[in-house]
Backbone bond lengths (Angstrom), bond angles and torsions (degrees), N, CA, C in turn:
res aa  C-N    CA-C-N  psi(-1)  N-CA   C-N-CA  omega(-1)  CA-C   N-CA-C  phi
1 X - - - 1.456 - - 1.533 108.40 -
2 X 1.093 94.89 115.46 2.147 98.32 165.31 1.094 117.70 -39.76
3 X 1.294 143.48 135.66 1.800 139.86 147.77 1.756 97.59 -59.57
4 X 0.912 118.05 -16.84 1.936 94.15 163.48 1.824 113.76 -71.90
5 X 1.179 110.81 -17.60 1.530 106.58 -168.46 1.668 103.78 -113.45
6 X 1.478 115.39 -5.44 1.318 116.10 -159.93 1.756 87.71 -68.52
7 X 1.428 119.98 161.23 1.422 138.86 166.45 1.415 112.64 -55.41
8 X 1.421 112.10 123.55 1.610 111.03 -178.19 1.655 111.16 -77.70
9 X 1.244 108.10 133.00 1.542 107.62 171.74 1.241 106.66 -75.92
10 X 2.025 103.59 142.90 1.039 88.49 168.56 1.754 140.46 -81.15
11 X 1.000 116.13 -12.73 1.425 144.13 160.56 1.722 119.72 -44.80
12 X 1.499 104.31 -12.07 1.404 123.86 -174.16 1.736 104.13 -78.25
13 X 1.594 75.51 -52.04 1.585 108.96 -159.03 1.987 98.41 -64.38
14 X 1.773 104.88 -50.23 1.177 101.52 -154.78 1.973 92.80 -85.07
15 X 0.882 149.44 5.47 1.528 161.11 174.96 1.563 90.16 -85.23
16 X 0.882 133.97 -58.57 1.755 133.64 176.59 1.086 116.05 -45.54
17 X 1.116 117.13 -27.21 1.778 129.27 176.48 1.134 128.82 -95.95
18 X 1.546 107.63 -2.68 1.487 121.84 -179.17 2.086 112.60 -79.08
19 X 1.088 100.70 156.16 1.228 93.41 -171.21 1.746 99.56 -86.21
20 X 0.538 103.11 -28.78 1.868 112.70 173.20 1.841 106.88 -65.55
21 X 1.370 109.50 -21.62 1.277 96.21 165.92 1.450 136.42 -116.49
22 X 1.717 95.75 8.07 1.492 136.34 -175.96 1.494 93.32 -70.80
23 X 1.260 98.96 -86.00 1.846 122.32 -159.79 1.949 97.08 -76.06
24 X 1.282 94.58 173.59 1.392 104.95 177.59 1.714 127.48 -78.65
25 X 1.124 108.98 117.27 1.160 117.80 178.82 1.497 133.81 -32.47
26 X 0.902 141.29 -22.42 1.231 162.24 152.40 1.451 123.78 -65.06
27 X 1.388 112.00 -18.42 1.533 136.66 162.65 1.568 86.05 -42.71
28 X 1.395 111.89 -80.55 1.434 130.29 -148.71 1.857 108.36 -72.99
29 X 1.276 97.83 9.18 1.749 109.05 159.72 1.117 142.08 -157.52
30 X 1.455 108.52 41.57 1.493 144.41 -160.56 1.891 99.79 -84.67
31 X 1.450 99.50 138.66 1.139 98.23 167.36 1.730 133.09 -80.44
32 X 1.647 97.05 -13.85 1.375 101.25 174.99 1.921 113.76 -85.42
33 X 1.546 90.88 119.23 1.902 89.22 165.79 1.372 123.00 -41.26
34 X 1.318 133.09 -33.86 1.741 114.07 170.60 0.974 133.45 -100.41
35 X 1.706 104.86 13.54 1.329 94.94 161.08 2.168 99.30 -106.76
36 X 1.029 105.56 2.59 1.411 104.25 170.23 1.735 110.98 -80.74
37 X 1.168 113.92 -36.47 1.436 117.79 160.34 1.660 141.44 -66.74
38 X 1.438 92.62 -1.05 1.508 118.38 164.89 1.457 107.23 -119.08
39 X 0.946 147.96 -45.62 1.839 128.72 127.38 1.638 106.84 8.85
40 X 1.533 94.58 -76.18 1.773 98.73 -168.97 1.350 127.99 -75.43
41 X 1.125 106.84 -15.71 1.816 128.28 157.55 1.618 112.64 -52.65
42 X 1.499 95.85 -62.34 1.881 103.47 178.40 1.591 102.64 -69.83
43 X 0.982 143.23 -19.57 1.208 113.27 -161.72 2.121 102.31 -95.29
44 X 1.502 95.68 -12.10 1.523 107.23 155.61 1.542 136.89 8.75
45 X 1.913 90.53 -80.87 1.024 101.87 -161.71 1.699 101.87 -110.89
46 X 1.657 106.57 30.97 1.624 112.27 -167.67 1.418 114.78 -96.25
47 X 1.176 118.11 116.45 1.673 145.82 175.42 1.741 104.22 -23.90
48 X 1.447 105.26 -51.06 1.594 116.55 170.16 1.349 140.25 -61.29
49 X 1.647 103.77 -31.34 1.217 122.30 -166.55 1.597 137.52 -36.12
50 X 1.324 102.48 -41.73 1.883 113.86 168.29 1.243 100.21 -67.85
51 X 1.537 130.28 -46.32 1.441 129.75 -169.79 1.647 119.30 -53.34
52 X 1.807 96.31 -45.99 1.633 112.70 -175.80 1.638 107.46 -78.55
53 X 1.056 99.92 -22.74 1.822 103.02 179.87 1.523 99.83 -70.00
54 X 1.661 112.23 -51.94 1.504 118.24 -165.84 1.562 103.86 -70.06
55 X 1.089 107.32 -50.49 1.976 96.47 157.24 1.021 131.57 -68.98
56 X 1.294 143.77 -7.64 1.745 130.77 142.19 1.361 122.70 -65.67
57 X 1.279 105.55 -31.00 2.000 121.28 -179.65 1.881 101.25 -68.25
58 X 1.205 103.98 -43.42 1.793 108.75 -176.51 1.567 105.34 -75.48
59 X 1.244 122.72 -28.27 1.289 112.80 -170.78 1.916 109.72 -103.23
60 X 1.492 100.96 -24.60 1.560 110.04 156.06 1.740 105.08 87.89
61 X 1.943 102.19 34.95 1.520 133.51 -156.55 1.590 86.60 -50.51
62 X 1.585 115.60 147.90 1.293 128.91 -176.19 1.101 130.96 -107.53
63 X 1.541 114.13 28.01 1.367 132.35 165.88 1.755 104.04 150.13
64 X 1.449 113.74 159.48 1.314 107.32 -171.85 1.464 110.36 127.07
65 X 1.654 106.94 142.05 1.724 97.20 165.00 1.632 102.13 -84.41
66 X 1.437 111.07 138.96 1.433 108.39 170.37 1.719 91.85 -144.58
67 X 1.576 106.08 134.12 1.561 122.20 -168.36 1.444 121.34 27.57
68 X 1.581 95.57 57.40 1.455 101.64 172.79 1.679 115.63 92.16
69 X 1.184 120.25 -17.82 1.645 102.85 174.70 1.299 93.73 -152.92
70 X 1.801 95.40 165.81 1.079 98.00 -152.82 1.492 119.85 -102.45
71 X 1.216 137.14 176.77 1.796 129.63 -161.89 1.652 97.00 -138.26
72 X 1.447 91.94 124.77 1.852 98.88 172.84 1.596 95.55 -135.43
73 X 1.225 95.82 122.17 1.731 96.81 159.80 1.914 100.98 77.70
74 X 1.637 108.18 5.27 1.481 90.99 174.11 1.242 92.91 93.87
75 X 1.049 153.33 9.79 1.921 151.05 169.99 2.132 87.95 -140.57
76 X 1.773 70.32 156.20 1.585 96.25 161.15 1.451 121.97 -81.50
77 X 1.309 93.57 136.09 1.592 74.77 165.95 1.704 106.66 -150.56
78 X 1.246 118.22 158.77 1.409 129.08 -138.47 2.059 93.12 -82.19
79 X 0.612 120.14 -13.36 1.693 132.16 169.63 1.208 133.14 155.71
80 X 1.122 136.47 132.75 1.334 153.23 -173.96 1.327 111.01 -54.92
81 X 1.237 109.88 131.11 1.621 133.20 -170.01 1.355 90.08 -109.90
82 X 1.929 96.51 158.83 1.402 90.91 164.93 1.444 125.59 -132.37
83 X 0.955 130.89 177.91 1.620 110.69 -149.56 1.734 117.74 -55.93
84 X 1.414 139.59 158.15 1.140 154.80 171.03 1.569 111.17 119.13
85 X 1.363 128.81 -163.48 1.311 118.15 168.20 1.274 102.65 -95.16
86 X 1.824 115.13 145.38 1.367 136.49 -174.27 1.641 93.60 -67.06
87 X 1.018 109.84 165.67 1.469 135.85 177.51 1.755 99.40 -107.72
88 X 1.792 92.77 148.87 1.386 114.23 -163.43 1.698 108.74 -40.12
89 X 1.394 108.25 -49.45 1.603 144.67 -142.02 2.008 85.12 -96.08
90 X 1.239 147.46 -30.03 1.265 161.79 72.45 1.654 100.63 45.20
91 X 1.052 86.31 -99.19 1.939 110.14 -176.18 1.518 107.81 -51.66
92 X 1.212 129.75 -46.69 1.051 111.63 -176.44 1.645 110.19 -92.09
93 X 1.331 119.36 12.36 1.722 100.19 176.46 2.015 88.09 -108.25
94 X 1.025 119.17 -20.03 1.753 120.39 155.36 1.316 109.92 -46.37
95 X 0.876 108.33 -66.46 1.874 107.95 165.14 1.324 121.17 -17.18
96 X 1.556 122.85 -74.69 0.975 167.85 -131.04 1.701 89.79 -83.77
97 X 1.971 95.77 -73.60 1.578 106.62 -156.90 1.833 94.83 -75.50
98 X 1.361 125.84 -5.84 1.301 113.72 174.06 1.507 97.40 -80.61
99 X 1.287 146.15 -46.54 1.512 142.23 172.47 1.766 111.55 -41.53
100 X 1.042 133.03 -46.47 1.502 157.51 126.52 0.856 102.52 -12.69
101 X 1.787 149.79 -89.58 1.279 151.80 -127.80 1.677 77.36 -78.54
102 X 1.747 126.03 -67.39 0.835 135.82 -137.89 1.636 102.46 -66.60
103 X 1.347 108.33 -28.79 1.872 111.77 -174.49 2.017 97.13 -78.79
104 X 1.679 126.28 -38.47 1.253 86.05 179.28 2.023 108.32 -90.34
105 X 0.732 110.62 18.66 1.594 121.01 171.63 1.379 107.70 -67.48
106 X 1.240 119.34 -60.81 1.452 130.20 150.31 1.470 136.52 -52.35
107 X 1.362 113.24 -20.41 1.293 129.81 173.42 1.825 112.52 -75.85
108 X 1.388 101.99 -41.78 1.493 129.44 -167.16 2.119 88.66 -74.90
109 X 1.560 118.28 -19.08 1.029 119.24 177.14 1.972 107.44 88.87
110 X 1.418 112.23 26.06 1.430 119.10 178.44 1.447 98.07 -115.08
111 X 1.504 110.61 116.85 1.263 106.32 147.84 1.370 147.13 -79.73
112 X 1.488 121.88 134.32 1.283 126.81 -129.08 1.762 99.01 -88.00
113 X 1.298 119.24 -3.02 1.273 127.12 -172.15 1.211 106.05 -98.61
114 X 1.467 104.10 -46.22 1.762 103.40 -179.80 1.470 131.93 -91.34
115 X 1.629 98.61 -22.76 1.721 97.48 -170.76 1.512 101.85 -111.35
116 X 1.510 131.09 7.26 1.436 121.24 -162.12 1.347 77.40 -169.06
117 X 1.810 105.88 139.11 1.631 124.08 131.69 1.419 134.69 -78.90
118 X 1.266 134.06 137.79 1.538 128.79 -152.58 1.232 80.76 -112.47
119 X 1.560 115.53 117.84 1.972 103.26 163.13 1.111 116.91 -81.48
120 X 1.524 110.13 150.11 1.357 131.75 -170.40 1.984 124.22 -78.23
């Protein structure tokens, strides 16, 4: 049998539609924070998303957006800073978006105590 006539998976089809397989790959492991925050924008409105989150959280992925937020060091963390010390005004909206990360973490049905570390 030819691979031109073989049966299309559907899994072929629905991976083509993913935004992770849309845009460029490297999007989703960029060292700059805004383009890591448009990473987490696209992965939004993605069909996969609880699934790819629940497989970076099980495997304890070591940086990367995976289902929407992002992973440094094997923990979530509420957004990427960029190098020097953060500013006051900084620190306290980190605060904030770690309370955030942690409510859709829980939303996605992961508890944030048992299946994921939130970095500090």
């Amino acid at each position: 049998m030819s691979l031109a006539l073989a049966p299309l998976d559907a899994n072929v089809e629905l991976e083509a539609n993913l935004p992770c397989r849309k845009f460029d790959p490297d999007l989703w492991f960029s060292d700059s924070p805004a383009e890591l925050e448009l990473a987490k924008s696209l992965c939004g409105d993605c069909p996969l998303r609880v699934e790819c989150l629940a497989g970076a959280v099980e495997r304890a992925e070591p940086w990367g957006v995976w289902g929407g937020e992002i992973f440094e060091r094997g923990a979530v963390v509420p957004r990427k800073r960029p190098r020097g010390r953060p500013r006051k005004e900084d620190v306290a909206r980190d605060a904030a978006l770690r309370v955030e990360a942690e409510a859709r973490l829980a939303a996605s049905g992961l508890s944030t105590r048992d299946a994921v570390r939130l970095a500090a």
